[in-house]
C-alpha positions as CSV (number, residue, x, y, z in Angstrom):
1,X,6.6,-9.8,-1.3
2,X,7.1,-5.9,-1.4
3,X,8.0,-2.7,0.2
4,X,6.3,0.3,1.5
5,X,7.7,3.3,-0.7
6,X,5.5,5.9,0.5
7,X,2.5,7.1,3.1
8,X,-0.9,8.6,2.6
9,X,-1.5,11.2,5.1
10,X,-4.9,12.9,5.5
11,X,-5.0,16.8,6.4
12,X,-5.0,16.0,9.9
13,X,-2.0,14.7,10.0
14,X,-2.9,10.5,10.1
15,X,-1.4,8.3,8.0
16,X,-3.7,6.5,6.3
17,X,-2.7,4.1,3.4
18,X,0.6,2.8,2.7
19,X,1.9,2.5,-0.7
20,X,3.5,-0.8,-1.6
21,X,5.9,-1.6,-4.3
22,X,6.1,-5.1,-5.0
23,X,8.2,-6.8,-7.5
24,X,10.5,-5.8,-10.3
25,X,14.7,-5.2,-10.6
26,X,15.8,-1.7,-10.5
27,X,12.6,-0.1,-11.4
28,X,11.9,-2.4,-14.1
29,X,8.6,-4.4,-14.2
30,X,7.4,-3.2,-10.8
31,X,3.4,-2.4,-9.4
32,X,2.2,-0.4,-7.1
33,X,-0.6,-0.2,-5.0
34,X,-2.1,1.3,-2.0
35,X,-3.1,-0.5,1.1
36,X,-5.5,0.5,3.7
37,X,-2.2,1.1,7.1
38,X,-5.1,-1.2,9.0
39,X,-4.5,-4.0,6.8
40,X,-0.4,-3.8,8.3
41,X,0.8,-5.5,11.0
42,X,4.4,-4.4,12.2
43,X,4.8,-6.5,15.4
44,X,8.2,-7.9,16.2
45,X,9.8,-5.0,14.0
46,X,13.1,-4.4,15.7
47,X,16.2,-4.5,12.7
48,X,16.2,-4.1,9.2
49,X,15.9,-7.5,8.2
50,X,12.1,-7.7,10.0
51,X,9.2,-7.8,8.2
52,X,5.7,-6.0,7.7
53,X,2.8,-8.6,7.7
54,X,-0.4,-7.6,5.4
55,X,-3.7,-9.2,5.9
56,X,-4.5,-10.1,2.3
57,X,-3.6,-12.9,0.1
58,X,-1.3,-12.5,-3.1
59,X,-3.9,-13.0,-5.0
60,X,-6.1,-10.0,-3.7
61,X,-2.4,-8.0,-3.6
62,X,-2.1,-8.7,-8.1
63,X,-5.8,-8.1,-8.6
64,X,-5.8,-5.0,-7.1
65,X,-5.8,-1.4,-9.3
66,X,-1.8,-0.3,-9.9
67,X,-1.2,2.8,-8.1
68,X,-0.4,5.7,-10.8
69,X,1.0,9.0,-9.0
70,X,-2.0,11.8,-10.8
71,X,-4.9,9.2,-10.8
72,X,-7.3,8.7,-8.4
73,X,-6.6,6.4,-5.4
74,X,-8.3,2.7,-5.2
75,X,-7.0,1.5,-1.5
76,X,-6.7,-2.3,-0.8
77,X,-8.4,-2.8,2.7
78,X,-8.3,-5.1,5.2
79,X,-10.4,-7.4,4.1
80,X,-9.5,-7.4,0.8
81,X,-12.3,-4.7,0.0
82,X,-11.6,-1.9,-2.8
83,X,-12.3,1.5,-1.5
84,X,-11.5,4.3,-4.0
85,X,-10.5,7.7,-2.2
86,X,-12.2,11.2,-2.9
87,X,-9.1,13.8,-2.8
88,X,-7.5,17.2,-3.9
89,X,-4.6,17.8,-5.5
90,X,-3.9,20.6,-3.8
């Protein structure tokens, strides 16, 4: 369905989200979004060609917020739940 582009590390050094590109041709018509790194499974990732399961249906993944790099964070959790995220730019 998508693929993880970046990582949302707190100041301690966890990785906390995961932020998930998913659809689109060279750039072009793609969303973003941010996913609690609970909600990831990554068992039986051993080559290239393995995949990353998420627990949430596509239809939770196109109703969540898009992810805008600036704006403030609205994480997809496990269960589907939206949690936005208190942080500083700095």
């Amino acid at each position: 369905m998508g693929r993880i582009v970046d990582v949302i590390v707190d100041r301690e050094g966890t990785v906390r989200a995961a932020v998930i590109d998913f659809g689109g041709f060279l750039g072009v018509g793609s969303r973003k979004i941010v996913v609690d790194w609970n909600a990831l499974h990554f068992g039986g990732v051993a080559k290239k060609g393995d995949s990353i399961t998420l627990d949430l249906t596509k239809e939770q993944v196109m109703a969540a917020p898009e992810y805008k790099e600036g704006t403030p964070i609205v994480v997809l959790g496990a269960a589907g739940s939206l949690k936005p995220w208190q942080y500083d730019h700095q």
